[in-house]
PAZAKE-367233 format. One record per residue (C-alpha): x, y, z; residue number from 0. Coordinates in pm, whole numbers, plus 50000, padded with zeros to 5 digits. Layout:
<recs>
c1,c2,c3,i
X,Y,Z,NUM
...
</recs>
This chain:
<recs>
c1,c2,c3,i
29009,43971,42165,0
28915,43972,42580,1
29229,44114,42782,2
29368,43929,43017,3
29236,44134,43258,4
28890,44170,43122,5
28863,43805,43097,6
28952,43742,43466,7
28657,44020,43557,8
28444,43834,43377,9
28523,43504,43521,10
28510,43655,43881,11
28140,43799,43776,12
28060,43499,43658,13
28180,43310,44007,14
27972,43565,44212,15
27637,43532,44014,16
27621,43150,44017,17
27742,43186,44401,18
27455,43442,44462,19
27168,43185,44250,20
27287,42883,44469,21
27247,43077,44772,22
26912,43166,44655,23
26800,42831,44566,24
26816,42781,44898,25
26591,43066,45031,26
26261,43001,45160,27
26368,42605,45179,28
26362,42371,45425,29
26473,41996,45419,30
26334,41790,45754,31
26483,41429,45864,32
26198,41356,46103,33
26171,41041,46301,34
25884,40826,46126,35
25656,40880,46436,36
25683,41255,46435,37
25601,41284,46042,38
25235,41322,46095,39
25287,41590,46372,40
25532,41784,46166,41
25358,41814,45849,42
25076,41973,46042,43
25339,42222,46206,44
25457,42310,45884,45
25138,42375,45756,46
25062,42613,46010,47
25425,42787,45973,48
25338,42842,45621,49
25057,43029,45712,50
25299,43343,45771,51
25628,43226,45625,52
25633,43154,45248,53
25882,42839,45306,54
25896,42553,45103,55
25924,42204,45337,56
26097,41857,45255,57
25982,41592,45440,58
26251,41306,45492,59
26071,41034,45742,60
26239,40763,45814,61
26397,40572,46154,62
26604,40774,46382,63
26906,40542,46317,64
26884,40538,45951,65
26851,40929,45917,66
27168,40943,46153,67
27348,40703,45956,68
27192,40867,45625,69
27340,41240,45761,70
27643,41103,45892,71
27752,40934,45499,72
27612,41183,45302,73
27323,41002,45081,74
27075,41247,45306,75
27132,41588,45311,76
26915,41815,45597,77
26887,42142,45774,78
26681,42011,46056,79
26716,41694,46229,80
26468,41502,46474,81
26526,41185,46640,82
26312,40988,46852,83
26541,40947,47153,84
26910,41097,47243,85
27095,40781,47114,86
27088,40882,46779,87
27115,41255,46857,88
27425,41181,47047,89
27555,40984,46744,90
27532,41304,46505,91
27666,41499,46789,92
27949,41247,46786,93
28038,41257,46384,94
27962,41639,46409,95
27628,41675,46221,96
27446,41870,46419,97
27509,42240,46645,98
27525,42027,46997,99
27438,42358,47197,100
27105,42427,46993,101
27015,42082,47089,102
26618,42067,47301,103
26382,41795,47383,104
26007,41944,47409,105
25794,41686,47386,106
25796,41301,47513,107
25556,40933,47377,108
25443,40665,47579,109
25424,40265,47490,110
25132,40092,47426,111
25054,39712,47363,112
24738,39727,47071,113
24546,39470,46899,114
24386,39467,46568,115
23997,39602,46582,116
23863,39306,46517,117
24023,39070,46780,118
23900,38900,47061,119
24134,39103,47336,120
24014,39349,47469,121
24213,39410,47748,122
24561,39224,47868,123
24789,39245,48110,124
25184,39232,48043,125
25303,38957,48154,126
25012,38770,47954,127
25198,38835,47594,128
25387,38510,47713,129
25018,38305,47681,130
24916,38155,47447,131
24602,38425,47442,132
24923,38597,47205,133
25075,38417,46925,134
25282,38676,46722,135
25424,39061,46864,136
25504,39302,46660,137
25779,39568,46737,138
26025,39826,46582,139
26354,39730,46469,140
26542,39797,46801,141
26865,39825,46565,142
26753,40146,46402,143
26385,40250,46558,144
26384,40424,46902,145
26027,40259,46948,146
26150,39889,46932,147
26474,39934,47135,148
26246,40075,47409,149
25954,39766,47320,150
26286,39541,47374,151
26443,39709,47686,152
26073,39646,47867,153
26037,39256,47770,154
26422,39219,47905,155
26346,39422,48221,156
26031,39279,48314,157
26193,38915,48204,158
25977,38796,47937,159
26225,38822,47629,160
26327,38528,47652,161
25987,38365,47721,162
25846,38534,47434,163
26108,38596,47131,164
26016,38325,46909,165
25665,38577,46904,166
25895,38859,46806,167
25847,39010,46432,168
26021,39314,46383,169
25911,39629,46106,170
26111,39881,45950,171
25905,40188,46136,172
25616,40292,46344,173
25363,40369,46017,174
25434,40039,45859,175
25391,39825,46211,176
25036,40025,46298,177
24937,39937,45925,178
25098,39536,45948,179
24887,39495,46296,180
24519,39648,46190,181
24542,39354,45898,182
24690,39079,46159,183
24557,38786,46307,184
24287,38827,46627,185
24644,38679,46830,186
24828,38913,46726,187
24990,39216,46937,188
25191,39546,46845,189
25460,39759,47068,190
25423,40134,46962,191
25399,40438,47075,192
25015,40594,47222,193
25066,40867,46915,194
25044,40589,46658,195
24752,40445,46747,196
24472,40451,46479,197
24109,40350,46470,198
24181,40010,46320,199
24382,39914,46643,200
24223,39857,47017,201
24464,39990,47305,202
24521,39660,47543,203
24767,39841,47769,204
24979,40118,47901,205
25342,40022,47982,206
25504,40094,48267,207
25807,40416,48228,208
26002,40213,48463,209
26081,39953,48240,210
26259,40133,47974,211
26483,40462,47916,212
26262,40760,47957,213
26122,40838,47554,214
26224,41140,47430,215
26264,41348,47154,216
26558,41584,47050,217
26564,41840,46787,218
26869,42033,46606,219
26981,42215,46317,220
27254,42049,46104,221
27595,42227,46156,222
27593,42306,45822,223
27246,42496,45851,224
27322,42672,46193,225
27391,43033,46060,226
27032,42979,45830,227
26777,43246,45954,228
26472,43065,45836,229
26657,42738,46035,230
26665,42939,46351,231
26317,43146,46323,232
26160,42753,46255,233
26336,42619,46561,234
26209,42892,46801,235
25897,42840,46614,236
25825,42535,46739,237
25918,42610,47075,238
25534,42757,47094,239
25237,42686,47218,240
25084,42615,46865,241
25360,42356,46822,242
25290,42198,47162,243
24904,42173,47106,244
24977,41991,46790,245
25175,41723,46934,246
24931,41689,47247,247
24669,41625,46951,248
24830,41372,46797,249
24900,41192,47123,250
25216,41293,47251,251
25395,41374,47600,252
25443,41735,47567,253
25660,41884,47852,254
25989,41869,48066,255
26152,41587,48028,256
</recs>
């Protein structure tokens, strides 16, 4: 028969090697919640961080708002989070998900109005998505995507919201709105950002930054992930010039904000 004392040795053995195995479960792993428009972008950079660092990446793309809402009541769990503007970066800052002083913005998007391929438009000016050249505009869920609360904040600004609302059809997120437009109707228009814009779309026109919050994005490690090395040697990772020349690839703003 175990001793008392033999039997609590064991137990605290026991405690430190299935402490030591979940810690190492967790070595050379990464989990991402990436704003839908920079999932493209930031498989490439973790490609190319692979390259030298045997890590393991998890992908999780989705809206801004509903990876902040995901973080904030547990049903996602991350080491990395990137949102497409500082709303929802200032909402995990506010329910404490992320390290607010290892917060950075390094790159920027710009919004375009696009048309399928195959239509008719080939060029049009803003105020024209009130004609009747445009029957139907697409946008981003300004409740939850970044992309459609700026698309929204321009049509209010300029004054055509009102004038052209009943056009409005809203999408989930950025992939699924460039995929819903290059199948539309010749009439129809999309809102997204320049980085999104495929060869089954035509670019109609640029909008202007002064009719919306300046697009950013912010980047931070999950509180919970702070004290991770392979968190911190990723984040000054993509502080580089590598990173940078990926996102100026795929269309981005890269720069001071």
């Amino acid at each position: 028969m175990i001793s008392p004392s033999r039997q609590g040795l064991f137990i605290s053995l026991f405690l430190l090697i299935a402490l030591c195995s979940s810690s190492h479960a967790r070595a050379g792993e990464l989990t991402l919640a990436l704003a839908n428009s920079t999932c493209d972008a930031m498989n490439k950079v973790g490609d190319l961080y692979r390259t030298h660092h045997p890590v393991r990446f998890t992908y999780l793309c989705k809206s801004s708002g509903l990876l902040a809402k995901g973080l904030r009541g547990g049903a996602l769990n991350a080491d990395i989070f990137v949102s497409a503007d500082r709303e929802w970066m200032d909402f995990a800052v506010a329910n404490d998900l992320v390290a607010s002083d290892r917060i950075f913005s390094a790159w920027g998007n710009v919004l375009v109005v696009a048309s399928p391929k195959n239509s008719p438009i080939e060029r049009l000016d803003w105020q024209e998505l009130a004609s009747d050249r445009v029957t139907t505009i697409l946008i981003g869920d300004p409740s939850t995507a970044p992309f459609g609360r700026h698309a929204k904040e321009a049509l209010e600004v300029s004054g055509l919201w009102d004038r052209v609302k009943h056009k409005i059809q809203t999408r989930k997120n950025i992939e699924l709105l460039a995929e819903s437009l290059a199948t539309s109707s010749p009439s129809t228009v999309g809102i997204l950002f320049k980085s999104h814009l495929t060869d089954q779309l035509r670019h109609l026109h640029t909008l202007d930054k002064k009719l919306h919050q300046p697009i950013r994005y912010y980047i931070a490690p999950l509180k919970a992930s702070a004290g991770n090395g392979e968190v911190a040697a990723f984040l000054e990772f993509m502080r580089t010039k590598a990173v940078k020349d990926i996102f100026l690839a795929q269309g981005f703003a890269v720069g001071a904000p």
